[in-house]
ROPA-619468 format. One line per 8 residues: their letters; for each residue y, x, z of N, C-alpha, C. Coordinates in Angstrom, 3 decimals, decimal comma. Layout:
residues N
a	Y/X/Z/Y/X/Z/Y/X/Z ~ ...
end
This chain:
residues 137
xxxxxxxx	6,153/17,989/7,287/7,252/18,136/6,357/8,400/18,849/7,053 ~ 9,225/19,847/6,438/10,105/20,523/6,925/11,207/19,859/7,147 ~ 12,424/19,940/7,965/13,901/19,038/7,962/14,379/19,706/6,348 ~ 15,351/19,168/6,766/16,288/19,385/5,322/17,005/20,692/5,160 ~ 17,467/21,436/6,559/17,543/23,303/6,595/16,786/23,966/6,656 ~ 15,594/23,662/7,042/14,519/24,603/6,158/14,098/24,712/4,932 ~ 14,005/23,594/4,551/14,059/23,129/2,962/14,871/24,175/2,230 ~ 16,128/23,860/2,371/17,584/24,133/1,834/17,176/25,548/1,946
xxxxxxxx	16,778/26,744/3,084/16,422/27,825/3,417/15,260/27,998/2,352 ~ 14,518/27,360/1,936/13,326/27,958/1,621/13,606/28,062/-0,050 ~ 14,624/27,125/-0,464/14,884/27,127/-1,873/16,011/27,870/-1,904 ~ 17,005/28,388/-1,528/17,702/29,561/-1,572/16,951/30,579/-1,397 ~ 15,919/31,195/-1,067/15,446/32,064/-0,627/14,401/31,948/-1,909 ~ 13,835/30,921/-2,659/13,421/30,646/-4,131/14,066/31,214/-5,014 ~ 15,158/30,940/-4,974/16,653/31,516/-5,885/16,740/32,772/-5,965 ~ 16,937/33,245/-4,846/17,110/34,942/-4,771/15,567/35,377/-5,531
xxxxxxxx	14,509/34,946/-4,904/13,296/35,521/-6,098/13,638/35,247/-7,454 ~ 14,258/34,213/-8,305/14,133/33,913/-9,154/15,174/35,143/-9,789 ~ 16,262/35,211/-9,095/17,522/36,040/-9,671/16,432/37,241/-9,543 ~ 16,258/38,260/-8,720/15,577/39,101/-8,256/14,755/39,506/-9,804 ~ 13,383/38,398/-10,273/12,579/38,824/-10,874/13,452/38,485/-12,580 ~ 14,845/38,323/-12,425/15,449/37,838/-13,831/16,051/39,497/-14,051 ~ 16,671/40,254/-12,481/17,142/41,413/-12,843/15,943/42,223/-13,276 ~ 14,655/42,514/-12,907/13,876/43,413/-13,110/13,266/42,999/-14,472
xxxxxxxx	13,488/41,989/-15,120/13,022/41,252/-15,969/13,909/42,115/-17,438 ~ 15,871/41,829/-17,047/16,549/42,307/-17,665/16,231/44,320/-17,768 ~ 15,972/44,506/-16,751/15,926/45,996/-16,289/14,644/46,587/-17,374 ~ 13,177/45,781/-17,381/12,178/46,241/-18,038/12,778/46,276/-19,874 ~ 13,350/45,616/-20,088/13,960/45,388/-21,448/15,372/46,083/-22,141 ~ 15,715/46,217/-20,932/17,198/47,647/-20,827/17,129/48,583/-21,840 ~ 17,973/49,253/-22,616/17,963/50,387/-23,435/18,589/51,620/-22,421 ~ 17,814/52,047/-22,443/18,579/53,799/-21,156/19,915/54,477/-21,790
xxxxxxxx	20,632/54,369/-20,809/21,966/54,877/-21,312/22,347/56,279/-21,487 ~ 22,823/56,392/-22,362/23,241/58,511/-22,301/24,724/58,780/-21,894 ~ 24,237/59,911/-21,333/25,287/60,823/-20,772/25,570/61,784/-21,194 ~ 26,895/62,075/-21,570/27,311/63,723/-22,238/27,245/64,547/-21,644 ~ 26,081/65,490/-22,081/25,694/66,573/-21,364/24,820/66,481/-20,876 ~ 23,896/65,519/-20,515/22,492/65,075/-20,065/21,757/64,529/-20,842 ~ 20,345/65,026/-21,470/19,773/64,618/-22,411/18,480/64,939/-21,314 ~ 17,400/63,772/-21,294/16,117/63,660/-20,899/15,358/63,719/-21,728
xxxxxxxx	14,259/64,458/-21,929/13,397/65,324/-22,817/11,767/63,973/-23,148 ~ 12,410/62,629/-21,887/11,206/61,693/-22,147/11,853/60,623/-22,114 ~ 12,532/60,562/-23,244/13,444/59,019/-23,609/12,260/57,972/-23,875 ~ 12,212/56,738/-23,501/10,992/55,953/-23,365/12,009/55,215/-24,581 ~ 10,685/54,345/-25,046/11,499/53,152/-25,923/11,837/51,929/-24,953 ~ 12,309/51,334/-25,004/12,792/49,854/-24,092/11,363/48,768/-24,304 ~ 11,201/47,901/-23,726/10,337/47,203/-24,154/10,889/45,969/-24,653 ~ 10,186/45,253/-25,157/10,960/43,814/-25,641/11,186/42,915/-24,922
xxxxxxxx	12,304/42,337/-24,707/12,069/41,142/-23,709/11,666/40,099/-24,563 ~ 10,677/39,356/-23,834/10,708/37,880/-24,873/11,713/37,139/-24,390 ~ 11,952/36,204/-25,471/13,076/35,091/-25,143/12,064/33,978/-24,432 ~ 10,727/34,023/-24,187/9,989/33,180/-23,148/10,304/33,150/-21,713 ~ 10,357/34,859/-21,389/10,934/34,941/-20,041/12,718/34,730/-19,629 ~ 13,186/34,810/-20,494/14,582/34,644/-20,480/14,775/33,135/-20,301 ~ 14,084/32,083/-21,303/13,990/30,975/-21,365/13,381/30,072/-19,740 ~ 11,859/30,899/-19,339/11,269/30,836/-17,443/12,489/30,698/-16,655
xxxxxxxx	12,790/31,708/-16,907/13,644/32,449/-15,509/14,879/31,492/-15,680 ~ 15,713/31,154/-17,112/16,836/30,482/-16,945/16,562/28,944/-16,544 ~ 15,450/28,213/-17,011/15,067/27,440/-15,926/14,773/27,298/-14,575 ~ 13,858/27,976/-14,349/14,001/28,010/-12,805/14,911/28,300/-11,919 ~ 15,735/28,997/-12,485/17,180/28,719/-11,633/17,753/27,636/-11,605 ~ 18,060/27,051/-13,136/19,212/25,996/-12,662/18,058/24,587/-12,103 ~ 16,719/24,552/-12,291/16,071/23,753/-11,602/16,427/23,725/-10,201 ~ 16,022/24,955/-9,661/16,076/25,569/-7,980/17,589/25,491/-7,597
xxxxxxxx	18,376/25,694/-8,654/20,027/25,355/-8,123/20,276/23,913/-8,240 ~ 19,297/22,934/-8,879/19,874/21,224/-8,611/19,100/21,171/-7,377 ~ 18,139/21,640/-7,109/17,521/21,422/-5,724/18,310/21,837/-4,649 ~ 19,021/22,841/-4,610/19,912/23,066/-3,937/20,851/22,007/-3,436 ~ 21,842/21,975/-4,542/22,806/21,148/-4,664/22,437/19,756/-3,697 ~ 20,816/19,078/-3,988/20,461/17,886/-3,611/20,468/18,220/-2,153 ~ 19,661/19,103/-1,596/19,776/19,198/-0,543/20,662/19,670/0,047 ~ 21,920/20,272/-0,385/23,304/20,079/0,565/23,558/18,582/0,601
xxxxxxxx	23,363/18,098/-0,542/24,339/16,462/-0,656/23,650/15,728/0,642 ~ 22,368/16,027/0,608/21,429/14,994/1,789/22,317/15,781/3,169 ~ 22,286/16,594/3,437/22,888/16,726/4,944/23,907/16,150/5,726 ~ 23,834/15,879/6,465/24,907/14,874/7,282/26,156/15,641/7,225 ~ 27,237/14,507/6,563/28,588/14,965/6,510/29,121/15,924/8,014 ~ 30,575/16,338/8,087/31,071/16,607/9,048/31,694/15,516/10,049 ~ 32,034/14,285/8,746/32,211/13,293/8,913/31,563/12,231/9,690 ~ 30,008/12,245/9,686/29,283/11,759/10,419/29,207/11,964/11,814
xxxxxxxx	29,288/10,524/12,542/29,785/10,503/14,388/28,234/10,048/14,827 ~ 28,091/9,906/15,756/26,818/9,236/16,404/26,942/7,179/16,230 ~ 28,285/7,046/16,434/28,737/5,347/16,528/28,182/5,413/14,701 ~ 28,626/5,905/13,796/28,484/6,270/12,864/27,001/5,936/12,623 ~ 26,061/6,817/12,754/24,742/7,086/12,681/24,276/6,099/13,384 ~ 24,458/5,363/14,311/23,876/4,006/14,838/24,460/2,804/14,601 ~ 25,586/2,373/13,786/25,642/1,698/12,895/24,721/1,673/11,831 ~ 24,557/2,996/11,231/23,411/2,991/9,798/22,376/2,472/10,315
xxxxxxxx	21,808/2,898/11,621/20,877/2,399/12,148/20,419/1,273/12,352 ~ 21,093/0,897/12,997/21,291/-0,689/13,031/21,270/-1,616/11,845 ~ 21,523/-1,460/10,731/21,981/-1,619/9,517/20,685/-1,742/9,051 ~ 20,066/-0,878/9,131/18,583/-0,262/8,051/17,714/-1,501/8,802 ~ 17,476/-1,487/10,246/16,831/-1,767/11,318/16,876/-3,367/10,876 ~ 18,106/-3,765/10,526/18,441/-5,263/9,984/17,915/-5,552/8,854 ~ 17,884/-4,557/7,440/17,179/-4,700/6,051/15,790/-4,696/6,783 ~ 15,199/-3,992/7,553/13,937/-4,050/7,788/13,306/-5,268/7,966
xxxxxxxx	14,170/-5,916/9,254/13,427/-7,455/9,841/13,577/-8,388/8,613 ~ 14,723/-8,224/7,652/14,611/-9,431/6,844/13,931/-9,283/5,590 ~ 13,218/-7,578/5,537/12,318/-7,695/4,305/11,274/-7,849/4,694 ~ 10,836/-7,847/6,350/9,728/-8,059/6,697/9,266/-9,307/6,599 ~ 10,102/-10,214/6,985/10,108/-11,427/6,414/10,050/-12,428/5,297 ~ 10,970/-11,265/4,124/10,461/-12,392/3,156/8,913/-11,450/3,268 ~ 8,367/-10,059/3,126/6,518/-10,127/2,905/6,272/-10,846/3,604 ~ 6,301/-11,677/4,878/5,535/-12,418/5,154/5,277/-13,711/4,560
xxxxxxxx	6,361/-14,448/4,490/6,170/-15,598/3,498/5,685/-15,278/1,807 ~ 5,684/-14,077/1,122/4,875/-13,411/0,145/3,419/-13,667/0,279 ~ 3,024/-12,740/1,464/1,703/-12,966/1,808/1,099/-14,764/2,066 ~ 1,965/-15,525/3,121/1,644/-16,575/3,161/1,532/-17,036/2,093 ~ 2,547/-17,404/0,870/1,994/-17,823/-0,566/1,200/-17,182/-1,143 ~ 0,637/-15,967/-1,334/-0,173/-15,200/-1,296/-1,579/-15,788/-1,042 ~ -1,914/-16,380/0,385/-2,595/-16,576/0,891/-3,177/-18,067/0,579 ~ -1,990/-18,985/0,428/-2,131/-20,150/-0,435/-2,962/-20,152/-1,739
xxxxxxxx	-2,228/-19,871/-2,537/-2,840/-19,327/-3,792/-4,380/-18,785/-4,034 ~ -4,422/-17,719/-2,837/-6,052/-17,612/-3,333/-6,896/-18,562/-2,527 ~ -6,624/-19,382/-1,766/-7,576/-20,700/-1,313/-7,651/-21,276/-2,652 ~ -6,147/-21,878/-3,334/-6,482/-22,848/-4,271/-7,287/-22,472/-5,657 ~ -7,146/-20,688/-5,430/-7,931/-20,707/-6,610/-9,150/-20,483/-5,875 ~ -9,875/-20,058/-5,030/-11,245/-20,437/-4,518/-11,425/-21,729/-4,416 ~ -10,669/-22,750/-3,946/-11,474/-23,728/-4,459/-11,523/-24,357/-6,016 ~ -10,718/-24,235/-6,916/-11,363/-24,117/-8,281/-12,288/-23,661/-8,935
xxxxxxxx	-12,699/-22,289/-7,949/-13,918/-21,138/-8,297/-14,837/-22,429/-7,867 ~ -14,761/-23,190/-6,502/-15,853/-23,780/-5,987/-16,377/-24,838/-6,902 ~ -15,244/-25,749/-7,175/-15,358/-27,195/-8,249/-16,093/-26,406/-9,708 ~ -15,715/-25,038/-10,223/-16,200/-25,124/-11,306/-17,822/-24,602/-11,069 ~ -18,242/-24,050/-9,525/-19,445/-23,783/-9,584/-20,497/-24,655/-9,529 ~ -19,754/-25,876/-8,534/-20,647/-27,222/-8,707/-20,788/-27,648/-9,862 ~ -19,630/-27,770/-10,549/-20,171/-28,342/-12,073/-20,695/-27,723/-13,162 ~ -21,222/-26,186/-12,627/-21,866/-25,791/-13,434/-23,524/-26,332/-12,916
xxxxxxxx	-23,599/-26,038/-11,657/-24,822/-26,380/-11,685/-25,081/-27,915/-11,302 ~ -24,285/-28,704/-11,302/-24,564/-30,411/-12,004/-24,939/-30,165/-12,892 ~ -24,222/-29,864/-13,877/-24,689/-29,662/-15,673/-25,756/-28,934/-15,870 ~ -26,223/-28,221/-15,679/-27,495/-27,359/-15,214/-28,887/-28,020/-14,802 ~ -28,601/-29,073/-13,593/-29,537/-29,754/-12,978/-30,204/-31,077/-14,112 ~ -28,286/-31,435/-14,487/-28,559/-33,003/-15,385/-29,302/-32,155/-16,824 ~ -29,130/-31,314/-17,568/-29,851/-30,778/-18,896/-30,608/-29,672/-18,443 ~ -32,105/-29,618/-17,852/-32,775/-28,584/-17,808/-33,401/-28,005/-18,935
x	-33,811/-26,948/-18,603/-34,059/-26,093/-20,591/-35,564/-25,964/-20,596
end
């Protein structure tokens, strides 16, 4: 997985394709402009743009621009010190041991639980085959 400036690099660099293929997009659909005194003897017709690609392209930008946005927000402030960053540390390191803990007592009841229902599995297998033994068919 990439850090978060390559990331950030690789979706700006998304962006510019996206702008990129929105100008050539606008450009294929363009009406050719005239000039007084210049008349071209092979005036093309314009082609149509669909409002599909207009609709693509204006998504994928502002998609690729919240991605952006997210990944500036994730980068470490200017604000951020090292005492800073090992406080968080420390911090996280602390949620860790005490969620590790309650899964363990999870699992331990966990672990309870499926004894008591194996042995119910067990009581109801004996009494199936008591009942079985006492009415043979």
């Amino acid at each position: 997985m990439a850090d978060r400036l390559t990331q950030l690099q690789d979706s700006i660099n998304a962006q510019a394709d996206n702008f990129c293929n929105s100008i050539g997009i606008l450009q294929q659909g363009a009406t050719p402009a005239t000039f007084p005194g210049f008349d071209r003897a092979g005036n093309r017709t314009p082609l149509q743009q669909s409002d599909d690609h207009a609709l693509l392209f204006a998504t994928l930008t502002a998609r690729c621009a919240k991605d952006i946005d997210v990944l500036i927000d994730s980068l470490p402030s200017e604000d951020s010190t090292s005492e800073l960053q090992i406080a968080s540390l420390r911090r996280l390191e602390k949620e860790n041991e005490d969620t590790a803990l309650k899964l363990e007592e999870v699992v331990r009841q966990g672990e309870w639980l499926l004894g008591k229902i194996q042995e119910a599995l067990h009581d109801i297998a004996l009494s199936q085959l008591t009942m079985q033994n006492n009415h043979p068919s």
